[in-house]
C-alpha positions in Angstrom: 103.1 77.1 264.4 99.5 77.1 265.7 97.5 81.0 264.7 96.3 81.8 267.4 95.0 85.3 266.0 97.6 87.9 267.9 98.7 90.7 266.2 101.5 92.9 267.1 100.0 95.0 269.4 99.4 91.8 271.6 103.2 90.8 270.6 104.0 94.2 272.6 102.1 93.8 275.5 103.6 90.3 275.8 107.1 91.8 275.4 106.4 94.8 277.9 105.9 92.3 280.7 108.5 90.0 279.9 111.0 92.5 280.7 109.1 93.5 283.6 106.2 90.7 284.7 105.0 93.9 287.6 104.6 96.5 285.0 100.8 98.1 285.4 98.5 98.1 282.6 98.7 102.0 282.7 102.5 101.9 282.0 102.3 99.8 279.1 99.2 101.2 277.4 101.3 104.9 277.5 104.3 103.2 276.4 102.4 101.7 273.8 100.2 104.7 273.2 96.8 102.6 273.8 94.2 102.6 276.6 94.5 100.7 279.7 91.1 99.4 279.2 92.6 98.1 275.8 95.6 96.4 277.5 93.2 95.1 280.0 91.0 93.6 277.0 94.0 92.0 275.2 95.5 90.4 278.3 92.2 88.9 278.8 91.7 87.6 275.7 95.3 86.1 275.5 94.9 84.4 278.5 91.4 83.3 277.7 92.8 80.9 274.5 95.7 80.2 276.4 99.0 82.1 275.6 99.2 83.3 279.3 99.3 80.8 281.1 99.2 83.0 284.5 102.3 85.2 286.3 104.7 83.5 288.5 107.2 84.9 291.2 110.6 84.1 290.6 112.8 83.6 293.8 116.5 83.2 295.1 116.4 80.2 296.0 119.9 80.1 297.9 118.9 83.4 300.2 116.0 81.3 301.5 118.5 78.8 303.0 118.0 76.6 299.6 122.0 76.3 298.8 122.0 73.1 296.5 120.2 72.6 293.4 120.2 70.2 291.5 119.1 68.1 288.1 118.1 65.0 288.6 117.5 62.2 285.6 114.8 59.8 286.6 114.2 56.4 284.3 111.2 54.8 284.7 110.2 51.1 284.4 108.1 51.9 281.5 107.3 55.0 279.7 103.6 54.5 280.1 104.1 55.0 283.8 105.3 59.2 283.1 101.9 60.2 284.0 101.2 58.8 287.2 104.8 59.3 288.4 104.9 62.6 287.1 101.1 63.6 290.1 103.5 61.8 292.8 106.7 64.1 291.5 104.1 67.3 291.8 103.5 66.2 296.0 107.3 66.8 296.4 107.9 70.4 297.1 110.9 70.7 296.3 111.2 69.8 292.7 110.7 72.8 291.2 110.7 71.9 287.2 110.4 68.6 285.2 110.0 67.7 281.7 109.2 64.7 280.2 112.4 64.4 277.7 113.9 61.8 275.2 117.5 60.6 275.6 118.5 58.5 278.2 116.0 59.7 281.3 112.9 59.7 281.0 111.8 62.7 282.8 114.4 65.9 283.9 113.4 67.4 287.2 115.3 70.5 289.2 115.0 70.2 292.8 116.2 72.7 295.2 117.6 71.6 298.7 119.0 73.1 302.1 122.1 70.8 301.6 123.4 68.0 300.7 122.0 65.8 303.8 118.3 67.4 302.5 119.1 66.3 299.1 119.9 62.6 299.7 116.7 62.4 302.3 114.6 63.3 299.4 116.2 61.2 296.6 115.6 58.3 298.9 112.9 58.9 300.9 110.3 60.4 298.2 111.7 60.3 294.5 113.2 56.6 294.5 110.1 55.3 296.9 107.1 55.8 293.8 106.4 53.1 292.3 107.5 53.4 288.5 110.8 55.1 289.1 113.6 52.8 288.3 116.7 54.9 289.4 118.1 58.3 289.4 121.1 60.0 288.4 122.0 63.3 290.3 123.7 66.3 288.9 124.5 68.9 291.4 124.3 72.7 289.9 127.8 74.6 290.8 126.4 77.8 289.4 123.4 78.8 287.3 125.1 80.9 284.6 122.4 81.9 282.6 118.5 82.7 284.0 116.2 84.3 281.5 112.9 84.2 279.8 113.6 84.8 276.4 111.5 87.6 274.3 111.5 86.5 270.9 108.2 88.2 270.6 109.4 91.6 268.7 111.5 89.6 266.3 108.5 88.5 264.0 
C-alpha cells in the first residue's frame, strides 16, 4: 500500500464522515477534540494528494420512478477498445457504475431503468450501438441486500 503520509487523526476524520458524509467540520473537530480550522486543514490536504476524491449524494433510485436495475456484462471486440467505449458508456445516463473487470466481460456496468421497456431501449439503442461492444449479457437486480461504504479506516 502506497504512504500517502495520514496519520490517525486524518483516519478519524475520514471515519466521522463515512458514517455521516453531512457531518460539519465543527461536529467532528468536538468529537474529535480538535479545531475546525484543523479539520478544515486536513480535509484539504487529503483531498489535495488525492484520498478524497470529492462527496457524492446517494439516492433511491426506485422512489424516483427508477424500479429496475440492473448489471450488465459487456464484451468487447478487443480489450484495447475499454477506453474509448468506456467515454461513450459515460454519455449514457443511466449507467450508474462500471468497472473494467477480468473474467469473462470485459467491463461490469449498473444501469438503473424506469422498466423493463426502458431497459431494452437502452441495451439496444445506446449500449449495443458503440462501436467496440460485442454483446451484452443482462442481469436484472431482484433486491439490493447489502448497500454500504465500508470503514475500515479505525481498524489500522
Amino acid at each position: 500500500m502506497e504512504n500517502l503520509d495520514i496519520d490517525q487523526l486524518d483516519r478519524q476524520i475520514l471515519s466521522k464522515l463515512m458514517e455521516d458524509g453531512k457531518m460539519p467540520y465543527t461536529d467532528i473537530a468536538k468529537q474529535l477534540f480538535v479545531s475546525s480550522g484543523t479539520i478544515h486543514v486536513r480535509m484539504k490536504k487529503m483531498e489535495q494528494i488525492g484520498i478524497v476524491k470529492g462527496a457524492s449524494l446517494v439516492l433511491d433510485f426506485h422512489k424516483l420512478g427508477y424500479a429496475v436495475t440492473a448489471y450488465l456484462g459487456i464484451y468487447l471486440d478487443k480489450g484495447s477498445l475499454y477506453e474509448d467505449v468506456t467515454e461513450k458508456l459515460k454519455e449514457i445516463p443511466e449507467i450508474i457504475e462500471a468497472s473494467y473487470i477480468t473474467g469473462a466481460y470485459n467491463i461490469l456496468a449498473k444501469i438503473v431503468c424506469r422498466d423493463t421497456k426502458h431497459l431494452y431501449s437502452v441495451l439496444r439503442d445506446k449500449i449495443q450501438t458503440i462501436a467496440g461492444v460485442q454483446r451484452t449479457e443482462t442481469f436484472i437486480s431482484m433486491e439490493e441486500s447489502i448497500a454500504r461504504r465500508v470503514n475500515f479506516l479505525e481498524e489500522e
